[in-house]
N, C-alpha and C positions, 0 to 999 in steps of 0.2 A: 594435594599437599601445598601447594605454592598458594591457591585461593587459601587458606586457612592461617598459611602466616602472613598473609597482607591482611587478612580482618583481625589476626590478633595485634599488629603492627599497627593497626587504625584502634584498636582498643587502646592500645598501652598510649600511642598517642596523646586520645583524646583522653583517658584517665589524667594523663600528667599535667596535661592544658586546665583539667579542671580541676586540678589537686593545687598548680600556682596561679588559679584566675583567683582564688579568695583575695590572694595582694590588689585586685584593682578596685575590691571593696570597699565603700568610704570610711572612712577613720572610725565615724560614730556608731557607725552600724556593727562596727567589728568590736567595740565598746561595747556594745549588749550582749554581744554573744560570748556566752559563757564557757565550752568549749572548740576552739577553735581550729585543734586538731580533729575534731570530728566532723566538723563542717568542710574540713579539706577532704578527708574522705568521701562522704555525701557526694559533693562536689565529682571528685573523681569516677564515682561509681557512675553518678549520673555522664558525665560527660564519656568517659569508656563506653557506654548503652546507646551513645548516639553516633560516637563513633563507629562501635560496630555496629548500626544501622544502614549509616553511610557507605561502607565499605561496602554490604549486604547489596545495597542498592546499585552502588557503581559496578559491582561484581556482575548482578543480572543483566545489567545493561549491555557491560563489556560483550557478557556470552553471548547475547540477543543478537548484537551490532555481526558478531565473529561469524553468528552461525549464516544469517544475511548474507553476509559478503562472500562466504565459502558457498552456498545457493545460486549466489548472483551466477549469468553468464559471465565469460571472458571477456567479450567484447563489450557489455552495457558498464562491467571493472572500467575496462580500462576508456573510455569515452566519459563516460562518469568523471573519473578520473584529471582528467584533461579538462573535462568542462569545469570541474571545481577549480583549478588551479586557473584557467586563463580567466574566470569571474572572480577571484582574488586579484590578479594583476591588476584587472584593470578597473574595479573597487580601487584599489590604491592610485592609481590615476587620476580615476575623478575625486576621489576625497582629498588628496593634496593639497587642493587650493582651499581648502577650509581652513586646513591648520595654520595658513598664513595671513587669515582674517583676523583683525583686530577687535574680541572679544572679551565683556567685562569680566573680571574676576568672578561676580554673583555667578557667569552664565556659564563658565567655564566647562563644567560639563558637555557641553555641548559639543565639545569637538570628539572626545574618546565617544559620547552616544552614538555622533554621525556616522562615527568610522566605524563602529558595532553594526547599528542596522545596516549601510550601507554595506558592509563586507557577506554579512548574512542577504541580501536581497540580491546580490550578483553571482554573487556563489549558488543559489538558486534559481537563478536565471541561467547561468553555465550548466548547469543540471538537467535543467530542462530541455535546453537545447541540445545538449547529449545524446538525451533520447530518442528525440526525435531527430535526429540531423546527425548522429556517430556514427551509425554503418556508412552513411553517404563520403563520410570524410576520408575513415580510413580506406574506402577504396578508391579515392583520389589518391591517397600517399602510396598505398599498394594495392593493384587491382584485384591479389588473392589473400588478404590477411583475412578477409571478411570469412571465404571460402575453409581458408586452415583454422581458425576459432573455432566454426562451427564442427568441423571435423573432430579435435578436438574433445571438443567438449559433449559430442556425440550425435547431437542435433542435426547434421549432415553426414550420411557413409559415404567416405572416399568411392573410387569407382575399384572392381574389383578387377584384378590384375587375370588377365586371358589368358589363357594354356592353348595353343596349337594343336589340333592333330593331321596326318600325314595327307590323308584325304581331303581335310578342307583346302591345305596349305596347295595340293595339287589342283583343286577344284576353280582354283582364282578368284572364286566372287569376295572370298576378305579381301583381297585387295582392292575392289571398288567399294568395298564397305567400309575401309579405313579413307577411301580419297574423299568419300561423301562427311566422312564425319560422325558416321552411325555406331562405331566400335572405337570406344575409349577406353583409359586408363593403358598398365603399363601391357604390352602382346612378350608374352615367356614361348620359345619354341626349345623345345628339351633334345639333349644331346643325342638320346637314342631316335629322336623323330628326325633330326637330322642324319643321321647314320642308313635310316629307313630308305629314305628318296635317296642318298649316295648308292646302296644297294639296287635300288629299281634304276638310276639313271648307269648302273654298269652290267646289269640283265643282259643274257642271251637276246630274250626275248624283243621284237622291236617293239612293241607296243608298251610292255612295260618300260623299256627304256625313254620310250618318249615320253608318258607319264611323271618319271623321275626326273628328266631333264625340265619339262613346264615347271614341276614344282620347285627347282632349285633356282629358275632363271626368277620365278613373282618370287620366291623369298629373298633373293639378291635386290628386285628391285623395292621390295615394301623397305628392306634396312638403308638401301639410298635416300628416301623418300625420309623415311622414321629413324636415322640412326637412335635419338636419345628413348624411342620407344620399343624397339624390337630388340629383343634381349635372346643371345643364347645360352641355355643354365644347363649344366653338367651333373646335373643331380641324376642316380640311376638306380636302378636296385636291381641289385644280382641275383636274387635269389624269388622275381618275379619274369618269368619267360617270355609274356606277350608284352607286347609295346602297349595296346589296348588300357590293360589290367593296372600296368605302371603310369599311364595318362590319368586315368580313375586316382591313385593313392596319392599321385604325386598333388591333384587338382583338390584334393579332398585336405591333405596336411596345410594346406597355406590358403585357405576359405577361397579358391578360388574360383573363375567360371570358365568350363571348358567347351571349347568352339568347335562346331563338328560337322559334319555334313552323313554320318555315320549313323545311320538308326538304329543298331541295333548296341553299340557306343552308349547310343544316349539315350538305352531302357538301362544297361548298365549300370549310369552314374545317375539317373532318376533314380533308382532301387536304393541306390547308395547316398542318395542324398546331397549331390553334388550338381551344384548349379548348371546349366546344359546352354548353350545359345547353337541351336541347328540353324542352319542355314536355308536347308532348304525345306525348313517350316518356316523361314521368314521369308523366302521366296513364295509359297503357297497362299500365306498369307497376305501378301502385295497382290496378289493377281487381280484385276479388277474384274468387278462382279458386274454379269451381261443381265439385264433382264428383258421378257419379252417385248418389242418392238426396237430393243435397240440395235443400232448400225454398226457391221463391220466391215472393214474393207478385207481381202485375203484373193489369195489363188487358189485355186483349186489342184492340189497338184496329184490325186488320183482319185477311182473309183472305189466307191462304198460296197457294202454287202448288197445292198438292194441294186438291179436295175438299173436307175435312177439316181442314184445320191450320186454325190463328190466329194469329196472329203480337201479338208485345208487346214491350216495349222496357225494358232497366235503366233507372236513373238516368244512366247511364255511356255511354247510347244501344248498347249492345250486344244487335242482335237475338236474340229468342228464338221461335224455331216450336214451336207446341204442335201437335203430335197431337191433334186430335178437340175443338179447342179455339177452331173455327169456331163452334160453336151460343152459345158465352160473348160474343163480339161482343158491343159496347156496353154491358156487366154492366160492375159491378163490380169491387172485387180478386179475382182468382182462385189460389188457392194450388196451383200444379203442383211437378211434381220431375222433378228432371234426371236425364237418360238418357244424355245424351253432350254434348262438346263438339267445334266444329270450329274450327280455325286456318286463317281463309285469307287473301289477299293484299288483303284488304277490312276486315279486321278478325276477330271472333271471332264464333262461331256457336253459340249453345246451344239444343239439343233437350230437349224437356220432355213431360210429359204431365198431366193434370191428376191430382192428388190421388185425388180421388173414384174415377176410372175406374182407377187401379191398385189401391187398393182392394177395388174391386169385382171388380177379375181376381185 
């Protein structure tokens, strides 16, 4: 509605401009002409048709330019922006000293041309530089503006906000995964998962109580460490029983990803669709992989099913069967080499033999 009375507002305009441009008509010429009320009309109709041409035109432009800028990033807005305005200033800067050059009447022109191109030529030079050189700037003025535009504007996902459960939080390795740096964004541990470890740390039982107590002592120190990160949220649902089940709906309502050391937790929120970070699939994953000839160092700290063997253990608790690596018992570090590995549903199996006796074969 609003486009339609600016082109008939540029009609009736230009109608009236050319209904009294007849008056700039020369005297003589309006002498010939026989009706002159009709040459104002003429006049009019024609001049209305170019007005609303013009309108026509400035109106698609307008939309073009709108729809562009509404397209544009945030950040290219507003750098763009900036760059246009500091190549205006300082166009006025340098063209100054022109307008106080002593220039002839004939040539006069000259000084509103110079200020035209020269305003258009640095305002495109500030444009330029914009683009190339605007991310760099704004994160001099702020190191995260760059980060929160793109978020934003969608082009970067924030990091998604962690849910706790009782296991991990007992298991401690989040807590060297947050000292390393590997677990970002905000860590939520929920009111009933704290209720959870208060219940195990006040158990009959000593084990479970010890349990309850590790867990509450690393979540006391992660919130030392991370006050503005480790959040405790009192959301609960009553009418869900398992702590489990309410980790799953509560991680699933607020997109978020739930941290677990819990496998059968995390076929649960797999099934359901709910982002999972296990732990100790990221520990299985770290483990460094042995192939045959290479060297470990280990103890032997008992005997194998065969005979023969010794058996020793990584850091990583990944068994190793030495070959012939029964008589080393209770020694030492032993330095063997790996002959094979085995994958089974227990974890991972490396064969080894010692050093010396391949050596010696």
């Amino acid at each position: 509605m609003i486009d339609f009375l600016i082109i008939l507002l540029l009609i009736i305009a230009g109608a009236g401009i050319g209904y009294d441009s007849v008056k700039l008509l020369p005297s003589n010429v309006l002498l010939q002409v026989t009706n002159v009320e009709a040459l104002r009309l003429v006049m009019a109709v024609f001049a209305g048709i170019i007005g609303g041409a013009i309108g026509l035109v400035v109106q698609t432009s307008y939309r073009r330019l709108e729809t562009k800028i509404r397209s544009m990033p945030v950040d290219m807005l507003l750098t763009r922006s900036v760059g246009l305005i500091l190549g205006l200033l300082l166009a006025n800067l340098m063209i100054a000293p022109v307008f106080l050059l002593p220039i002839p009447g004939d040539f006069s022109f000259i000084k509103p041309l110079v200020a035209v191109l020269g305003s258009v030529m640095f305002s495109f030079t500030g444009v330029n530089l914009a683009d190339t050189h605007g991310k760099t700037l704004l994160r001099l003025i702020n190191p995260n503006s760059v980060e929160a535009m793109l978020v934003a504007e969608g082009t970067l996902k924030p990091a998604a906000t962690k849910v706790l459960d009782t296991s991990c939080i007992i298991d401690g390795r989040i807590e060297e995964l947050m000292n390393t740096g590997f677990i970002e964004g905000q860590i939520l541990v929920l009111q009933f998962v704290l209720q959870e470890l208060q219940q195990l740390a006040d158990a009959a039982n000593d084990q479970k109580r010890m349990r309850g107590r590790r867990g509450l002592d690393i979540l006391n120190r992660m919130q030392e460490a991370y006050p503005d990160r480790i959040l405790i949220h009192s959301a609960d649902y009553d009418d869900i029983p398992t702590v489990d089940t309410k980790l799953v709906k509560f991680t699933q309502e607020i997109n978020g990803t739930l941290v677990t050391n819990d496998y059968n937790l995390s076929k649960v929120a797999n099934v359901q669709k709910v982002p999972v970070l296990n732990v100790n699939d990221l520990a299985q994953s770290l483990r460094p992989i042995y192939l045959p000839g290479d060297l470990i160092d280990l103890k032997i700290l008992k005997q194998g099913k065969e005979p023969a063997q010794g058996i020793g253990y990584l850091e990583d608790g990944t068994m190793v069967v030495v070959e012939e690596g029964r008589k080393y018992l209770g020694g030492g570090d032993l330095r063997v080499v790996v002959t094979s590995a085995l994958q089974t549903a227990a974890g991972r199996m490396i064969f080894a033999r010692p050093q010396t006796s391949v050596m010696a074969g």
